[in-house]
C-alpha positions as CSV (number, residue, x, y, z in Angstrom):
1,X,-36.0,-4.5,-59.0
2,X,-34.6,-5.5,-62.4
3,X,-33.9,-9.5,-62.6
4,X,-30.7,-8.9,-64.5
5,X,-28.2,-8.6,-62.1
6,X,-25.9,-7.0,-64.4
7,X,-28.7,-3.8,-63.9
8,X,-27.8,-4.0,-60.6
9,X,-25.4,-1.2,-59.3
10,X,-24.1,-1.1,-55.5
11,X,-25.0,2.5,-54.4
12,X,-21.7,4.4,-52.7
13,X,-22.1,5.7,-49.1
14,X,-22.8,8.5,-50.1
15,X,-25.4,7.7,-52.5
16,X,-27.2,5.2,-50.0
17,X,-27.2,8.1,-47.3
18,X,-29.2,10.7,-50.0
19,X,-31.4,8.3,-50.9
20,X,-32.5,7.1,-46.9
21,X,-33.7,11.0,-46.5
22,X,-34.7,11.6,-50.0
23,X,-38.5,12.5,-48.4
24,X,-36.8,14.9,-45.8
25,X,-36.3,17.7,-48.5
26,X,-35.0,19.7,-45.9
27,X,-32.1,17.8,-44.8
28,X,-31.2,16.4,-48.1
29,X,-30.6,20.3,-48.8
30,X,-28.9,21.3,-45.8
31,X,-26.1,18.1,-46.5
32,X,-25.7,18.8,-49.7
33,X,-24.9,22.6,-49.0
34,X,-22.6,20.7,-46.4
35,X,-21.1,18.3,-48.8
36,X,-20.4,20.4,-51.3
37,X,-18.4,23.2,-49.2
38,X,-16.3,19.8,-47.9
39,X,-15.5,19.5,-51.7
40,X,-17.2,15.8,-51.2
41,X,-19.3,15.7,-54.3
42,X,-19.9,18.1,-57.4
43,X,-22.6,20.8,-57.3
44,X,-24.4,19.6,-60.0
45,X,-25.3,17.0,-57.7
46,X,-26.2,19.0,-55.1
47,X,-28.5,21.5,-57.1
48,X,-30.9,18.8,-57.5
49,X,-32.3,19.8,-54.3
50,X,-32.7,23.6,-54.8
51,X,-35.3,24.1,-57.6
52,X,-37.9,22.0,-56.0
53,X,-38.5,23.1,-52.5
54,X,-42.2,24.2,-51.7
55,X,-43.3,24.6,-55.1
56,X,-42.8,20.9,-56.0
57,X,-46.6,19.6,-57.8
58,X,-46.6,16.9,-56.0
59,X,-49.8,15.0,-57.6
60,X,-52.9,13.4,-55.0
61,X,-54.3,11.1,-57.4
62,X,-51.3,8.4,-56.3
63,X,-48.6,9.9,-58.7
64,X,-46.9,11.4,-55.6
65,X,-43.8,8.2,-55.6
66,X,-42.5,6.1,-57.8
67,X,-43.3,2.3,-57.9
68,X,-41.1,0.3,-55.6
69,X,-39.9,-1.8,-58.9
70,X,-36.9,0.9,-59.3
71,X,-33.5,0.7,-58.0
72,X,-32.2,3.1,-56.0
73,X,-30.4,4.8,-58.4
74,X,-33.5,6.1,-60.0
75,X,-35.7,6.3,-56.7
76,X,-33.0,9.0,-55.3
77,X,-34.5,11.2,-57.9
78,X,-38.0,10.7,-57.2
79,X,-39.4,14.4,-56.4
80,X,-38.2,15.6,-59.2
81,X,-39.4,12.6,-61.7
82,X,-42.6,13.5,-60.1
83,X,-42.4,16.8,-60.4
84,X,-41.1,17.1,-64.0
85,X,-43.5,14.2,-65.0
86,X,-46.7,15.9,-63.8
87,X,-45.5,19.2,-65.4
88,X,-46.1,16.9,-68.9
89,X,-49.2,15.7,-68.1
90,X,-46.8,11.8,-68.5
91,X,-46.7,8.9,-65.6
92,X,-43.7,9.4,-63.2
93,X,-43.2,5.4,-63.7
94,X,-42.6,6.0,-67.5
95,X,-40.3,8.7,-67.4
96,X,-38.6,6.8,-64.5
97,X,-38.3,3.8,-67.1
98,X,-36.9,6.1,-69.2
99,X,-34.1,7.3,-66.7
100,X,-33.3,3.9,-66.3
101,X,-32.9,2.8,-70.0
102,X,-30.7,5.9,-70.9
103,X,-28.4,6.7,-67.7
104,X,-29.3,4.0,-64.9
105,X,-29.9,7.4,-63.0
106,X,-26.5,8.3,-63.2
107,X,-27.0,11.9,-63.4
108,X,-23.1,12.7,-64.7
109,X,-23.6,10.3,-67.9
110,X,-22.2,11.2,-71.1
111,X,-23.0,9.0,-74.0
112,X,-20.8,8.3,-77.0
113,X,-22.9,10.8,-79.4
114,X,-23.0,13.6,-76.8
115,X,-26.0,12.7,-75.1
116,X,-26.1,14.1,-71.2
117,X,-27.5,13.6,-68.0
118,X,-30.3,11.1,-66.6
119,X,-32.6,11.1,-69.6
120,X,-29.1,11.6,-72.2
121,X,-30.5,15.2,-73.8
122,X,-28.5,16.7,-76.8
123,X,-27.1,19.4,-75.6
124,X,-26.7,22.8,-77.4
125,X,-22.5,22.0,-78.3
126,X,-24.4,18.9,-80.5
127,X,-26.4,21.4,-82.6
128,X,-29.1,21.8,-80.8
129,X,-29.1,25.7,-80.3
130,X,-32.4,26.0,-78.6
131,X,-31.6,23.7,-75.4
132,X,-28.8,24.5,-73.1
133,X,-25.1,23.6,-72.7
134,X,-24.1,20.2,-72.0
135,X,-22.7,22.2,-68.2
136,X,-26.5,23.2,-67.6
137,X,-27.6,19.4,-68.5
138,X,-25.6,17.7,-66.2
139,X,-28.1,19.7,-63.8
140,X,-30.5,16.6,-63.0
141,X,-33.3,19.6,-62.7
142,X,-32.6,21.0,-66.0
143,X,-32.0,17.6,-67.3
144,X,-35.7,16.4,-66.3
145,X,-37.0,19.7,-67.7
146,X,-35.8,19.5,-71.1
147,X,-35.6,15.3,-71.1
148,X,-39.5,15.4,-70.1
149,X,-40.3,17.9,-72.9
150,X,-38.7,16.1,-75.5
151,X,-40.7,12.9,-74.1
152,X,-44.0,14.8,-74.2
153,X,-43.1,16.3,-77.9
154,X,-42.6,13.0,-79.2
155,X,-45.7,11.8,-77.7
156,X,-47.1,14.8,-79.1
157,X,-46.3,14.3,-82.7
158,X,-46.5,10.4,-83.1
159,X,-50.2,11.0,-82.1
160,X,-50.5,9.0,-79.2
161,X,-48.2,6.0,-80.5
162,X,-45.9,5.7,-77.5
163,X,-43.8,2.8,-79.4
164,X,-42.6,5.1,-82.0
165,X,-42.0,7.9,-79.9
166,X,-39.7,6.3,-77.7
167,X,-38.2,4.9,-81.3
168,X,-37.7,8.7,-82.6
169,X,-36.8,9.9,-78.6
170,X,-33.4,7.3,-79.5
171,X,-32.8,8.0,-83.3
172,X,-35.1,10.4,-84.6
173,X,-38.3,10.2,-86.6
174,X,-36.5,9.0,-89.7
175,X,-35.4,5.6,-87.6
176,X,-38.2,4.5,-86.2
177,X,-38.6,1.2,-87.7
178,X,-34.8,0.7,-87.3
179,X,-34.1,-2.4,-84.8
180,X,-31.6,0.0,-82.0
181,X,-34.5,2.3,-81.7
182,X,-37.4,0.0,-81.8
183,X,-35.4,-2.5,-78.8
184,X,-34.8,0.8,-76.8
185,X,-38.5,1.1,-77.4
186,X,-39.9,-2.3,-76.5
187,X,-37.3,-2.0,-73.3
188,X,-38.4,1.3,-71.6
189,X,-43.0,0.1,-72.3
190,X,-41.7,-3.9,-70.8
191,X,-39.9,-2.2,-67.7
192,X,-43.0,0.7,-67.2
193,X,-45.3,-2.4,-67.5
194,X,-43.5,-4.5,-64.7
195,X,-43.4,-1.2,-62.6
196,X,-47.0,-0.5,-62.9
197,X,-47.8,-4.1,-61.7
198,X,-45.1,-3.8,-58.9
199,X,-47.0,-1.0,-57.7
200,X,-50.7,-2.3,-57.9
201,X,-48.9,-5.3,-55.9
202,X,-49.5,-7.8,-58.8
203,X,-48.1,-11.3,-58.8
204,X,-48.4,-13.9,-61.4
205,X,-49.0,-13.9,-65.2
206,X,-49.9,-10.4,-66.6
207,X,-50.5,-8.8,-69.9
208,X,-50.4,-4.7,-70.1
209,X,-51.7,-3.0,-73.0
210,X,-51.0,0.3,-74.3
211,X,-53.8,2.0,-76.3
212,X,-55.5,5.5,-77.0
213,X,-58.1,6.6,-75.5
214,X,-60.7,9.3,-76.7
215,X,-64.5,9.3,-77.6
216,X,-63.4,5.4,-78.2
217,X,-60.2,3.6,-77.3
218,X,-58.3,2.4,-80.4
219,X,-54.2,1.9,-81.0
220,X,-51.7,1.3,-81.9
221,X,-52.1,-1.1,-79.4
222,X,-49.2,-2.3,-78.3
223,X,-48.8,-5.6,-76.0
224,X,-46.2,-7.5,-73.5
225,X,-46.5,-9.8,-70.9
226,X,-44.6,-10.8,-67.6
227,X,-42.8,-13.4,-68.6
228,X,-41.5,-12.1,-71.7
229,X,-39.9,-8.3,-72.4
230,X,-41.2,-8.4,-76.3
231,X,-43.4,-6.0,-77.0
232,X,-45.5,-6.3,-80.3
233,X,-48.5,-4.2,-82.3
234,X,-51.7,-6.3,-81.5
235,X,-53.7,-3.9,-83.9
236,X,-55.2,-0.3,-84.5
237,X,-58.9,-1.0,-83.6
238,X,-60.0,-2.8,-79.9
239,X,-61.4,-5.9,-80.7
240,X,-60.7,-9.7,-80.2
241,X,-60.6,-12.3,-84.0
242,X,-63.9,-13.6,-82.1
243,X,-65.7,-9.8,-82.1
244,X,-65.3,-8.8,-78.8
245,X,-64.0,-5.5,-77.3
246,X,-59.9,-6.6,-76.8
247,X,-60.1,-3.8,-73.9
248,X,-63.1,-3.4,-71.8
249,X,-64.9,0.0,-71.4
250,X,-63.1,0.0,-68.0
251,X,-60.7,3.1,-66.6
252,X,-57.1,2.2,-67.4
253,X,-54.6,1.2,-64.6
254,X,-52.9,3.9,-65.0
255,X,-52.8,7.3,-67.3
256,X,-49.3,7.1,-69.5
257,X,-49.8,10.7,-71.5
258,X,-52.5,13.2,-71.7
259,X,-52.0,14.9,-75.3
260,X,-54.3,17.5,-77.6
261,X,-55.0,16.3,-80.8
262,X,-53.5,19.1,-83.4
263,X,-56.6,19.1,-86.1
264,X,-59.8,19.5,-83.6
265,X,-58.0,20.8,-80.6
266,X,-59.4,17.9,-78.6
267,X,-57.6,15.6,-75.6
268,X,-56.9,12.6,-75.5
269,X,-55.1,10.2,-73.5
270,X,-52.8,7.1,-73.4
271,X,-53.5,4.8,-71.1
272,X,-51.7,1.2,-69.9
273,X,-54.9,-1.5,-69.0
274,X,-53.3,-4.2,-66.9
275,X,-55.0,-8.0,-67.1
276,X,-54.4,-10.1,-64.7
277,X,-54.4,-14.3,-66.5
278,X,-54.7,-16.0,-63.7
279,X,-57.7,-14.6,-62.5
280,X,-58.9,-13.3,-64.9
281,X,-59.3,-9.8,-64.0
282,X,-58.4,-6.5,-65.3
283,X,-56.7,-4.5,-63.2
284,X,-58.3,-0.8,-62.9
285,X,-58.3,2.7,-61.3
286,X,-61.3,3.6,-59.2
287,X,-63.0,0.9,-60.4
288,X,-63.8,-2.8,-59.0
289,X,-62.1,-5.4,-61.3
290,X,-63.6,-6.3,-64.3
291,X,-63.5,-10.2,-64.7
292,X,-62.6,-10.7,-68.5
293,X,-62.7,-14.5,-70.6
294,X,-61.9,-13.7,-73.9
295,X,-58.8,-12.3,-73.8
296,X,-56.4,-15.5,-74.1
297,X,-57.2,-16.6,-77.7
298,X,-56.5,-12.7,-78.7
299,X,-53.0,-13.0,-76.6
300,X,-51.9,-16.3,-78.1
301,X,-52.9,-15.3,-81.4
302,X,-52.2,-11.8,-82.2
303,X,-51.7,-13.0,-85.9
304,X,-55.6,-13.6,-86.0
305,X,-56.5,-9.7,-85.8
306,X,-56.0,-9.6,-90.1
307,X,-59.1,-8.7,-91.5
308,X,-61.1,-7.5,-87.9
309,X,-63.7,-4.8,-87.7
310,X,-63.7,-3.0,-84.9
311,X,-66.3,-3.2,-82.2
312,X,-65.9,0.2,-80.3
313,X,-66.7,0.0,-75.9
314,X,-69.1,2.4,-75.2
315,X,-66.3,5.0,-73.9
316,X,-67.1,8.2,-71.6
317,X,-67.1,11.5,-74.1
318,X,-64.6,13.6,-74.7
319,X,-64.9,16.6,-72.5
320,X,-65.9,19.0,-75.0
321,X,-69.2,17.2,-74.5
322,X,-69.4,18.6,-71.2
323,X,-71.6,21.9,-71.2
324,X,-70.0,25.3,-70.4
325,X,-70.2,25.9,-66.6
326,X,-71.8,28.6,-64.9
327,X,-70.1,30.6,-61.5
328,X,-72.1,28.4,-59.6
329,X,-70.1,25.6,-56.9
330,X,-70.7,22.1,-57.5
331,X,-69.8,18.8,-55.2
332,X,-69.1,15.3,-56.7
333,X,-67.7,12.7,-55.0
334,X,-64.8,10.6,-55.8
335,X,-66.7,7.3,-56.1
336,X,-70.0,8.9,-58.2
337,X,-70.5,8.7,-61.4
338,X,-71.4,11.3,-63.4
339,X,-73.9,10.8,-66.5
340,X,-72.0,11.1,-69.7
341,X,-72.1,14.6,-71.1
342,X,-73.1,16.6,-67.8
343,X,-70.4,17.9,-65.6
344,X,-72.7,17.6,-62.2
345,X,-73.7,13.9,-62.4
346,X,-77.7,12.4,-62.9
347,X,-80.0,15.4,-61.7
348,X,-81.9,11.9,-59.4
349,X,-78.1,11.8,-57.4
350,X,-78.8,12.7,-53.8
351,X,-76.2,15.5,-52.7
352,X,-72.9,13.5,-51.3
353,X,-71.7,13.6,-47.7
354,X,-68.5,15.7,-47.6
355,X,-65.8,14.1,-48.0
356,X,-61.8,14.7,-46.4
357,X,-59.5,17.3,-48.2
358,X,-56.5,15.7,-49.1
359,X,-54.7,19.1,-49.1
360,X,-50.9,19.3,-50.6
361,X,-49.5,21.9,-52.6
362,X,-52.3,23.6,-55.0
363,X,-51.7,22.6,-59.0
364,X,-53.4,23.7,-61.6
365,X,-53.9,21.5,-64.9
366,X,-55.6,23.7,-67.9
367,X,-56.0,23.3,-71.7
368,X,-57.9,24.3,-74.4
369,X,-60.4,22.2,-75.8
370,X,-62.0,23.8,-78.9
371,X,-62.1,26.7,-81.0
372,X,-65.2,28.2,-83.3
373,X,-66.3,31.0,-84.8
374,X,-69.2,33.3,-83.7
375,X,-70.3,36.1,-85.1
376,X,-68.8,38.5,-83.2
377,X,-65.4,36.8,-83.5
378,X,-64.5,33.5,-82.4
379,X,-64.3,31.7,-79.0
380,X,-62.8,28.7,-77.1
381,X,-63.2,26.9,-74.2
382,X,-60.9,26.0,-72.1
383,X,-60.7,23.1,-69.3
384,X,-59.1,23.7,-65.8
385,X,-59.1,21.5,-63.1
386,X,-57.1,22.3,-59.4
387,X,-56.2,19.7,-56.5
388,X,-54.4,20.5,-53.5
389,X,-55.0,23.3,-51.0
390,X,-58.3,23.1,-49.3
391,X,-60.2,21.4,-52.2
392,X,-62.8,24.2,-52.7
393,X,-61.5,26.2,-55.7
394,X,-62.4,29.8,-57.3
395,X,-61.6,29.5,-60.9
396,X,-60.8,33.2,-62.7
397,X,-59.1,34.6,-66.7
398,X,-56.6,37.0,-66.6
399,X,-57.5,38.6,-63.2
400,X,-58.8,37.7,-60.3
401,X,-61.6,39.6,-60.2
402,X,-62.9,37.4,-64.1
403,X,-64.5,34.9,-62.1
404,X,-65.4,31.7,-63.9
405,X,-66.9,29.3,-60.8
406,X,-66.3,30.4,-57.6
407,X,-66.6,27.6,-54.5
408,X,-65.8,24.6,-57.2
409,X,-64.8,21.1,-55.4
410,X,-63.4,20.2,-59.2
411,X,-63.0,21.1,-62.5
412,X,-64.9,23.6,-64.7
413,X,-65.1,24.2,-68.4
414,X,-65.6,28.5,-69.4
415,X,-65.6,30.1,-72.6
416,X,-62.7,32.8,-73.9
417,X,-63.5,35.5,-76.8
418,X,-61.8,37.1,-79.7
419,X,-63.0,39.7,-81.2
420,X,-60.4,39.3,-84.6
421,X,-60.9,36.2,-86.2
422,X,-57.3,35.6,-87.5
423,X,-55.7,36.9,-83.7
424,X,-54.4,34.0,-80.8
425,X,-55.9,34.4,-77.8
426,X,-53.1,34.6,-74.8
427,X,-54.1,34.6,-71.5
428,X,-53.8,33.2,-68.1
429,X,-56.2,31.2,-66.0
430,X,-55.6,31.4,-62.5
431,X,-57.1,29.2,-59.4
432,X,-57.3,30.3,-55.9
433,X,-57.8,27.9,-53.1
434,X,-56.8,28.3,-49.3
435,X,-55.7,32.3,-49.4
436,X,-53.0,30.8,-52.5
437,X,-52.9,31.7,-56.2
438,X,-52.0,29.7,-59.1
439,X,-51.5,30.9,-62.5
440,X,-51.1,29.3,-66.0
441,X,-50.5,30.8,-69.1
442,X,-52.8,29.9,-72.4
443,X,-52.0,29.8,-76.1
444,X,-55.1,29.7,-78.0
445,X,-55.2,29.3,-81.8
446,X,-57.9,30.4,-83.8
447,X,-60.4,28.2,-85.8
448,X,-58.9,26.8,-89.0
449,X,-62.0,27.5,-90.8
């Protein structure tokens, strides 16, 4: 919870009663149908529970709940912070911290400018014509949908730089270095931080850093600690004033954003690396921790980056360094490690034991990840990767019967064509796991050149 008691906000009976049976989908559904036809709360607080029902993408890779760091007011919303967050490829923690900043998860909020709902969208009546009417907003549904698009946009355009694109979420682009919009934004990556270490069950001193993180991890970084909420730019490049890498070539704590970057087409993502002063330790996913000395000079002395080089880690490539995938099943385990550039791991790796399907709703994550030309037109290829169901995945384009793998246990890279060099490709890549079908539409742009 928040240590300013001021943030904290007695719950109604009412309130306290949805949120002890927020997990039983079922019920919460059947009293608000109940509550509402008693006239005892509004139906935009009831729809909540409508729109999610089986369909809800509820992600396996721990992204399924929110940190225990929120107050209730936000944690009654947690399916569908969860749901809308994993549609945007963002942390459920960080649009959670976002909730909090702008409405305190009061879902009826109204700000003085017109702002609506949980994450305060502009609705159409402000000028916005393409969203929908402040009514709709007050939906907490259709306030998560539009408030998590606008968060991933942002994201989006400032290139990775989560600092400024909470700024411009606030006031725009053209007020980013304005002081409102830069506090909004140092409050919403502080709180994330502290709910990140909540949930990773950290105690003590902590820094958390926010960097990018491609075919080498670079900033803005941006910096704050436990026992302060500032947050300030360390630097652009990952290295300490004595040389070092500032951040290990370690997996991040946890994945904030996964973005494309608009000239090669390429992802990315934005990660949060949490380091733990008192012993030492960075805090990491799927990873043992990585014990880490030279950090506290950097942290005490961010001044002393003027004038650094940068000494890259030696990051993982990007996936486009991953070859294109034949129909032909594959099986990695969680805990291997696959040798950099090769989708099926060191050809010396000994088969794995088979390990438990974790199951859950199937979800289907898919992007494109280059474009060229060829001479009979151009192509691209495209990324997909399923979880849920019963693990083992058939991968297919447009219909079933395109088979691109067939039997996978994970993700696949296949090749689209064009036969007109100047023409989109648009099409749909579809998983089937466990007698259930996903699809996902693609907008493919041609080359640039």
């Amino acid at each position: 919870m928040h240590e300013n008691e001021s943030y904290r906000c007695a719950l109604s009976d009412l309130e306290m009663l949805l949120f002890a049976v927020r997990t039983k989908r079922v019920v919460v559904c059947a009293l608000a149908v109940v509550l509402v036809g008693l006239g005892v709360v509004e139906p935009s607080l009831a729809r909540v529970v409508q729109p999610v029902g089986a369909s809800l993408a509820a992600d396996q890779d721990d992204r399924e709940s929110l940190s225990h760091y929120w107050h209730a007011k936000v944690l009654r919303w947690e399916s569908l912070i969860v749901q809308e967050a994993t549609r945007r490829k963002l942390d459920p923690d960080f649009v959670a911290s976002l909730v909090w900043m702008e409405s305190r998860g009061d879902a009826n909020a109204v700000g003085p400018v017109g702002s609506v709902g949980l994450m305060q969208v502009m609705p159409k009546e402000a000028g916005f014509t393409w969203r929908p009417t402040r009514e709709e907003l007050l939906n907490p549904y259709t306030n998560l949908f539009w408030g998590t698009r606008t968060l991933a946009t942002v994201i989006q355009q400032g290139d990775g730089d989560v600092f400024s694109a909470l700024a411009a979420y606030n006031g725009g682009w053209e007020k980013v270095s304005s002081r409102v919009p830069r506090a909004f934004a140092a409050t919403i990556l502080h709180d994330y931080a502290r709910a990140v270490a909540a949930r990773h069950s950290v105690e003590g001193a902590w820094s958390a850093f926010v960097a990018i993180q491609d075919n080498e991890l670079h900033g803005p970084i941006w910096v704050t600690n436990a026992d302060s909420s500032d947050v300030y730019h360390y630097a652009d490049v990952n290295v300490t004033p004595e040389g070092n890498a500032l951040i290990p070539a370690v997996a991040p704590t946890s994945v904030l954003a996964s973005c494309i970057d608009p000239d090669t087409g390429l992802a990315y993502t934005v990660g949060i690396w949490l380091y733990c002063l008192d012993s030492g330790q960075w805090l990491t996913t799927g990873t043992a921790p990585v014990v880490e000395s030279v950090l506290r000079s950097a942290i005490a002395s961010p001044s002393l980056m003027a004038g650094s080089q940068p000494l890259p880690p030696p990051e993982p490539p990007k996936p486009t360094a991953m070859p294109v995938v034949a129909s032909v099943p594959r099986t990695v385990a969680p805990t291997q490690t696959p040798a950099r550039g090769s989708l099926d791991g060191p050809a010396t790796t000994p088969t794995p034991e088979p390990v438990a399907c974790a199951g859950g709703p199937l979800v289907l994550d898919t992007y494109p990840l280059e474009s060229f030309n060829t001479e009979a037109g151009w192509s691209a290829r495209v990324y997909a990767s399923a979880r849920g169901g019963d693990c083992v995945y058939d991968y297919a384009w447009n219909i079933e019967d395109d088979v691109k793998g067939s039997g996978f246990t994970g993700p696949i890279v296949f090749e689209v064509h064009s036969a007109r060099r100047a023409s989109v490709i648009v099409g749909t890549v579809l998983v089937t796991s466990n007698n259930e079908t996903v699809r996902v539409g693609l907008y493919i742009e041609p080359p640039r050149d």
